[in-house]
C-alpha positions as MATLAB code, in Angstrom:
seq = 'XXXXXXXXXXXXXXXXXXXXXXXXXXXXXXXXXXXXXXXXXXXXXXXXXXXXXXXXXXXXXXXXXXXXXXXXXXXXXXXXXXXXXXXXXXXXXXXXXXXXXXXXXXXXXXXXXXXXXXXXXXXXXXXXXXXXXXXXXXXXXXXXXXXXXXXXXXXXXXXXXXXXXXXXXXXXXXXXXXXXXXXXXXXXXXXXXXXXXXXXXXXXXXXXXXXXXXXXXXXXXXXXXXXXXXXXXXXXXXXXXXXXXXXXXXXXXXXXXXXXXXXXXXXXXXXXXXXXXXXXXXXXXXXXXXXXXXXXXXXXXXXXXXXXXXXXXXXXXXXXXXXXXXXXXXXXXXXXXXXXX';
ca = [
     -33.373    6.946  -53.036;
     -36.939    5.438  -52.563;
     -39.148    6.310  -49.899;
     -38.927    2.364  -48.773;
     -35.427    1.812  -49.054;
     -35.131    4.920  -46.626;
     -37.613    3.956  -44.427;
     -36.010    0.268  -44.660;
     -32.379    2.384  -43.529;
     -33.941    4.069  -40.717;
     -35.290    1.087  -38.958;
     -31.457   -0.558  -39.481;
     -30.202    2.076  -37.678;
     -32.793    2.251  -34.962;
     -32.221   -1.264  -34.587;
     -28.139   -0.790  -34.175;
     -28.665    1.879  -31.838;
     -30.699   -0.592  -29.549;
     -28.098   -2.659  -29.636;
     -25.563   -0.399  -28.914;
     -27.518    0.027  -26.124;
     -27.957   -3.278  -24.922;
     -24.031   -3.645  -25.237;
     -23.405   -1.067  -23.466;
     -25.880   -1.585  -20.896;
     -24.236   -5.550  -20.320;
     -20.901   -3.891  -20.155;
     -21.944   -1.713  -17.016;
     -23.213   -4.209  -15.580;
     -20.556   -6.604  -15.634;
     -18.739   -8.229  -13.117;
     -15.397   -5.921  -12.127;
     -13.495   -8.706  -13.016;
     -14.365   -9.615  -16.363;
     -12.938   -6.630  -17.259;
      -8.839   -6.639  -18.505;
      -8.211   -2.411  -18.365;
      -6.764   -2.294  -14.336;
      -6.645    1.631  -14.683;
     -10.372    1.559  -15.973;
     -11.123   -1.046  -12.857;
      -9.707    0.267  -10.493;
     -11.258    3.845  -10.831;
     -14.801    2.157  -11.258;
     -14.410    0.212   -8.146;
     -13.117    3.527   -6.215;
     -15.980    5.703   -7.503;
     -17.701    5.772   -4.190;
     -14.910    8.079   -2.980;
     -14.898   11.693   -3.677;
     -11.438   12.446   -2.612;
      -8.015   12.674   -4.346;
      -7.066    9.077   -5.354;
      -4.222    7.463   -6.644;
      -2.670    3.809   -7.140;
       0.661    2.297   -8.265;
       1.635   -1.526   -8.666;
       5.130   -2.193  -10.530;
       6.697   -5.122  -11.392;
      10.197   -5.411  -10.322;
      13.078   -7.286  -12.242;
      14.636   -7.149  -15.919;
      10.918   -7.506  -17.587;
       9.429   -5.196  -14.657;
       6.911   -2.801  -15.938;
       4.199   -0.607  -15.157;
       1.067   -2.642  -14.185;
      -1.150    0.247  -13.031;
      -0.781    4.017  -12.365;
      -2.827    7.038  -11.471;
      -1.598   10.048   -9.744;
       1.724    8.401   -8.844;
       3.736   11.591   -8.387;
       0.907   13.653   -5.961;
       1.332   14.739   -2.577;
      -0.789   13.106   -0.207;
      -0.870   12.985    3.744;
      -0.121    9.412    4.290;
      -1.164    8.462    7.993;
       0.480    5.889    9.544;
       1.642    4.555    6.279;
       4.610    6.758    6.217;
       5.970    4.604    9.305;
       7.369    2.389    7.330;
      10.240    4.951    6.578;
      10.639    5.318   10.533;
      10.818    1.582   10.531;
      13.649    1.265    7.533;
      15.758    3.843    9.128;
      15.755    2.186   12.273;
      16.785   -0.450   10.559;
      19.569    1.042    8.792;
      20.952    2.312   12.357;
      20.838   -1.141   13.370;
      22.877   -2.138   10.310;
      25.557    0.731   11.020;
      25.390    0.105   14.368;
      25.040    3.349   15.117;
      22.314    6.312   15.582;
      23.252    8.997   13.193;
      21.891   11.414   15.516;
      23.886   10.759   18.435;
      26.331    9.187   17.491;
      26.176    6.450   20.040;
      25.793    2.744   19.498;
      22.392    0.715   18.127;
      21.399   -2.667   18.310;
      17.920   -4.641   18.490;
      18.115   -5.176   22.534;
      19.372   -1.419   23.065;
      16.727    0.052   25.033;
      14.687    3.163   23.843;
      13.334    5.515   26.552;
       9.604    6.309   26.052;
       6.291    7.565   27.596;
       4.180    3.883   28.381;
       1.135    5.183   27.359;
      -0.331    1.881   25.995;
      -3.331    3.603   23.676;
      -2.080    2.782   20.498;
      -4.283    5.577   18.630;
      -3.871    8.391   20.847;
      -1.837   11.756   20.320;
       1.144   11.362   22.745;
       1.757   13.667   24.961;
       4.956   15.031   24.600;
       5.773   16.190   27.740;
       5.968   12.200   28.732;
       9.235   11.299   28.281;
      11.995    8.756   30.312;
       8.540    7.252   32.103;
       9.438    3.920   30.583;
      12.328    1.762   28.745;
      11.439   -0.738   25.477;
      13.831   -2.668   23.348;
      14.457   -1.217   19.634;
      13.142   -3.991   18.216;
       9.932   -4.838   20.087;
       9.628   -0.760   19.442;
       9.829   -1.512   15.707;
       6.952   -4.117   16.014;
       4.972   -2.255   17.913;
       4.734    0.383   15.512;
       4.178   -1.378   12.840;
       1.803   -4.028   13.804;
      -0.614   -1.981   16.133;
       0.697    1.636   14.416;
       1.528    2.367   18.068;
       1.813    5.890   17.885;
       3.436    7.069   21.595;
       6.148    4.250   20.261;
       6.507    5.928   17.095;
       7.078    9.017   18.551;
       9.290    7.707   20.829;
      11.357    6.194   17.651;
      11.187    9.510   16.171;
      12.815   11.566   18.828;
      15.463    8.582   19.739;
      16.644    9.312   15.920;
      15.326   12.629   15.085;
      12.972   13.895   12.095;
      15.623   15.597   10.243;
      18.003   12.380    9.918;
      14.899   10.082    9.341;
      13.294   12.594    6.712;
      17.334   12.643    5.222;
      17.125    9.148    4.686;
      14.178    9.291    2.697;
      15.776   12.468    0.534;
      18.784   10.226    0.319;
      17.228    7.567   -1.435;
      15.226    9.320   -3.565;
      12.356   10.302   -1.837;
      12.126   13.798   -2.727;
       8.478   14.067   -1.560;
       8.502   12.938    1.583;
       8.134   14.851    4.656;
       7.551   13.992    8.190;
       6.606   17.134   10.345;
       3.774   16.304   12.708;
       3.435   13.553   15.372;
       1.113   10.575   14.192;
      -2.519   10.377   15.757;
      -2.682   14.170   16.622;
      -4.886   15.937   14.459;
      -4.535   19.522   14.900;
      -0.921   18.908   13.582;
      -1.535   16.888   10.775;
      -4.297   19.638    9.341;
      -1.563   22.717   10.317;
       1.738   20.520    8.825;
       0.427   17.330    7.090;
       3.283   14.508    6.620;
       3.798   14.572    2.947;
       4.448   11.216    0.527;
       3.782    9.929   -2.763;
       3.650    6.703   -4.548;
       6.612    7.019   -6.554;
       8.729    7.464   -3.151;
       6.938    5.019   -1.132;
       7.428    2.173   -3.703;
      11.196    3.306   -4.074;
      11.557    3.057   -0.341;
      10.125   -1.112   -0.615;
      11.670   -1.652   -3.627;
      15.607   -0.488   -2.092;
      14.483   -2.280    1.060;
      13.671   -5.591   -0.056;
      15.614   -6.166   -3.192;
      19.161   -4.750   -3.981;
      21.915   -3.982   -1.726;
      20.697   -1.338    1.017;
      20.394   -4.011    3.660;
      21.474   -7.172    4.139;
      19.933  -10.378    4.105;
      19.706  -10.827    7.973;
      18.876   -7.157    8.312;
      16.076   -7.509    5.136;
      14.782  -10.338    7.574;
      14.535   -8.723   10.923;
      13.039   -5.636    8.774;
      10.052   -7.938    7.745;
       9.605  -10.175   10.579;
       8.185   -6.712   12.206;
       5.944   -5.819    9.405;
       2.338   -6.875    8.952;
       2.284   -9.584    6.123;
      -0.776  -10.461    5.738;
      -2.957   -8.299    3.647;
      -6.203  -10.382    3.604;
      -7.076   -8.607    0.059;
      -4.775  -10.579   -1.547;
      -5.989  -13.575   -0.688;
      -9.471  -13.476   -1.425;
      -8.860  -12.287   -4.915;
      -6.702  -14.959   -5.650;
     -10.119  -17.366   -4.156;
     -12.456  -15.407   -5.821;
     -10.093  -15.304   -9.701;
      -9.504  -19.097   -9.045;
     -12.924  -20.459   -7.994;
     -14.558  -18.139  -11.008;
     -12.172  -19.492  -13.902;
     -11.297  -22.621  -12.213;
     -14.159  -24.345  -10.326;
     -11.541  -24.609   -7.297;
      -9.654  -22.605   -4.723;
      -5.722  -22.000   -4.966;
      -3.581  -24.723   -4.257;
      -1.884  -24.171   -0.685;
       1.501  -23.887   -2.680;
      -0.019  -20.394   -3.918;
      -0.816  -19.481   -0.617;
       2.137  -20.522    0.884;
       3.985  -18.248   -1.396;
       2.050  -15.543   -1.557;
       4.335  -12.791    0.701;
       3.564   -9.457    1.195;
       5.384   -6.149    3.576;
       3.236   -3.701    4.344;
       1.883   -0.692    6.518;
      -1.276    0.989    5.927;
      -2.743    4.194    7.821;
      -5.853    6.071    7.975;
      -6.717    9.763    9.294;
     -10.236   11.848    9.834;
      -8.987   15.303    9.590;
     -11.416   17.593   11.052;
     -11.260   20.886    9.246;
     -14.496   22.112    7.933;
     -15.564   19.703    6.850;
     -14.053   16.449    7.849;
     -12.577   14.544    5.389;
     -10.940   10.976    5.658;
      -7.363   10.225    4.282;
      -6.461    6.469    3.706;
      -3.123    5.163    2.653;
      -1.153    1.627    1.876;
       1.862    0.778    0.301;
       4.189   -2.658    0.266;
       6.224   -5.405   -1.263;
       4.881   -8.617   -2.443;
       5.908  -11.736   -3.695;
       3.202  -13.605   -6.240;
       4.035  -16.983   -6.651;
       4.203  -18.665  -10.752;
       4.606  -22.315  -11.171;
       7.375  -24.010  -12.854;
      10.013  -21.331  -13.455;
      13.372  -20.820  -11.734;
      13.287  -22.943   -8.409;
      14.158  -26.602   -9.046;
      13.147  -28.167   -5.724;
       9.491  -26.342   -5.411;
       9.089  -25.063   -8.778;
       7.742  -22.225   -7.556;
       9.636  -18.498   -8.108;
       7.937  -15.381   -7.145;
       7.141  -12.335   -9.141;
       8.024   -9.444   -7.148;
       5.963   -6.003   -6.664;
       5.668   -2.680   -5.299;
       2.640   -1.208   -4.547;
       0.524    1.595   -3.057;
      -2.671    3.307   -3.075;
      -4.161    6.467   -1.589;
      -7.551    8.567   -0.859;
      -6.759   12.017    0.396;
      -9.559   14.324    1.694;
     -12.773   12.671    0.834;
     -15.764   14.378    2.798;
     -17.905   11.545    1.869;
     -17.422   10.280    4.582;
     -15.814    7.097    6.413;
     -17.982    4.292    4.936;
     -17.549    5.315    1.602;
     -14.022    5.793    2.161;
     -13.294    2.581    3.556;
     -15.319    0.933    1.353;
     -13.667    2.269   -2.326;
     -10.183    1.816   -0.557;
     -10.907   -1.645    0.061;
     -12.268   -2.308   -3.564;
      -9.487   -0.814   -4.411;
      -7.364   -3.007   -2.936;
      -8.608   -6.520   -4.486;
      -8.969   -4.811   -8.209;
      -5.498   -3.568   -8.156;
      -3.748   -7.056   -8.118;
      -6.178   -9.135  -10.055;
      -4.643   -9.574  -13.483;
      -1.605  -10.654  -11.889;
      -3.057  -13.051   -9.320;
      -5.001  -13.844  -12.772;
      -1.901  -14.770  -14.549;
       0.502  -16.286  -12.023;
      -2.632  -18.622  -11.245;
      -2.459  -19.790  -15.251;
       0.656  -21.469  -14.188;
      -0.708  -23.463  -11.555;
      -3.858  -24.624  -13.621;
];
């Protein structure tokens, strides 16, 4: 080979290589959302976090599948998050009619002794007991909404650990373990509530499809559950304003349903470390399919996500679980918006 044809070869290649890097460089620096891998997204947009992470969104129904998945079967200590299995039992007493514990009859108005300390956050003190009286359902509310944590503890001892962490083995949640009293810290670092994603989205998925409860008791089950997890909504803005020109159409919003409960601990071992948790049920709306009168028909979801132990810190924390958050529903926002465009 001549001396110019290899020189000629060599500057070729040089020249690839630059643009090799150049591609590469763009890709980096791309917007999140232009990219279509959610596994790839959603661990670049949870970087910032140094702890254990994991996510999990499945689609529900005869062509349900797998959206997204990483670490779906690890422990992790789940906060307040786990609450929502204090919350379904309760409401599975209420359908029977009767505490499993005791034996004795259960309805929304019965009332459930506790210790009125009104702090939602704080460790109760659990010496407190009989100082006040609160109606199951108002109970169930409380916890959920503010993650009331005297409440919960009250809920816990009106139907005991062992029957609510029996439900959960019951349906399948082999992995999940209440054994410390929520907001006290010194317990959660010696016996840390245990969960994973694969049991909480079986415990949303046999709550709010299928036969466990029924339709009134699926009802008074969500109407005391946060549903509105502001994520959700301002990826939908941000996917329809960037491919669109234009915000959602208030159908889409009006649609757009979600059950959840979130939770968040800073465990202070040596050193501290911040544990984050959410998991729920939603409802993304598509146009045009299966309901005559709106022409609107949800596809339905289970989801969760979790940090455990990160010693970043809380800002960084916070920050990657929020990210986290808006990238995990995007392509589906994405695509359920198609229909409406």
């Amino acid at each position: 080979m001549s001396t110019k044809l290899k020189t000629h070869q060599t500057r070729l290649i040089d020249r690839c290589k630059h643009v090799v890097t150049l591609v590469a460089l763009t890709l980096i620096s791309m917007p999140v959302a232009a990219r279509q891998d959610t596994n790839s997204n959603m661990a670049w947009v949870m970087q910032d976090s140094y702890g254990a992470k994991g996510w999990l969104l499945r689609r529900l129904g005869t062509s349900g599948y797998v959206v997204a998945s990483q670490n779906q079967a690890v422990v992790f200590e789940p906060a307040s998050a786990i609450k929502f299995l204090i919350h379904l039992h309760a409401e599975l007493q209420i359908q029977n009619g009767q505490n499993a514990a005791t034996l004795l009859p259960v309805s929304p108005s019965a009332l459930i002794p506790w210790s009125g300390e009104t702090q939602p956050g704080i460790c109760p003190d659990p010496n407190a007991w009989l100082l006040a009286q609160e109606q199951l359902e108002t109970m169930m509310s409380m916890m959920m909404w503010q993650s009331h944590n005297p409440r919960t503890a009250a809920l816990v001892h009106y139907f005991r650990e062992d029957f609510i962490n029996e439900t959960a083995s019951q349906l399948g949640g082999t992995n999940t373990l209440i054994q410390h009293r929520h907001g006290c810290g010194a317990e959660a670092l010696l016996k840390p509530n245990r969960w994973t994603l694969n049991d909480a989205t079986l415990l949303y998925q046999q709550a709010f499809t299928g036969s466990l409860l029924t339709a009134a008791n699926r009802q008074h089950l969500w109407d005391r559950m946060p549903n509105n997890l502001q994520q959700l909504k301002d990826t939908a803005h941000y996917e329809a304003w960037t491919h669109y020109g234009q915000a959602p159409p208030q159908t889409f919003y009006d649609h757009l349903k979600v059950a959840f409960k979130g939770g968040s601990y800073t465990l202070c071992g040596y050193p501290c470390k911040e544990y984050r948790a959410l998991a729920g049920y939603v409802q993304i709306p598509t146009k045009g399919v299966g309901v005559p009168l709106s022409g609107v028909a949800p596809r339905k979801y289970v989801f969760g996500v979790f940090i455990h132990g990160d010693p970043r810190g809380k800002w960084y924390t916070d920050r990657a679980f929020d990210q986290g958050l808006r990238e995990l529903f995007r392509t589906e926002i994405r695509a359920a918006l198609d229909t409406f465009f």
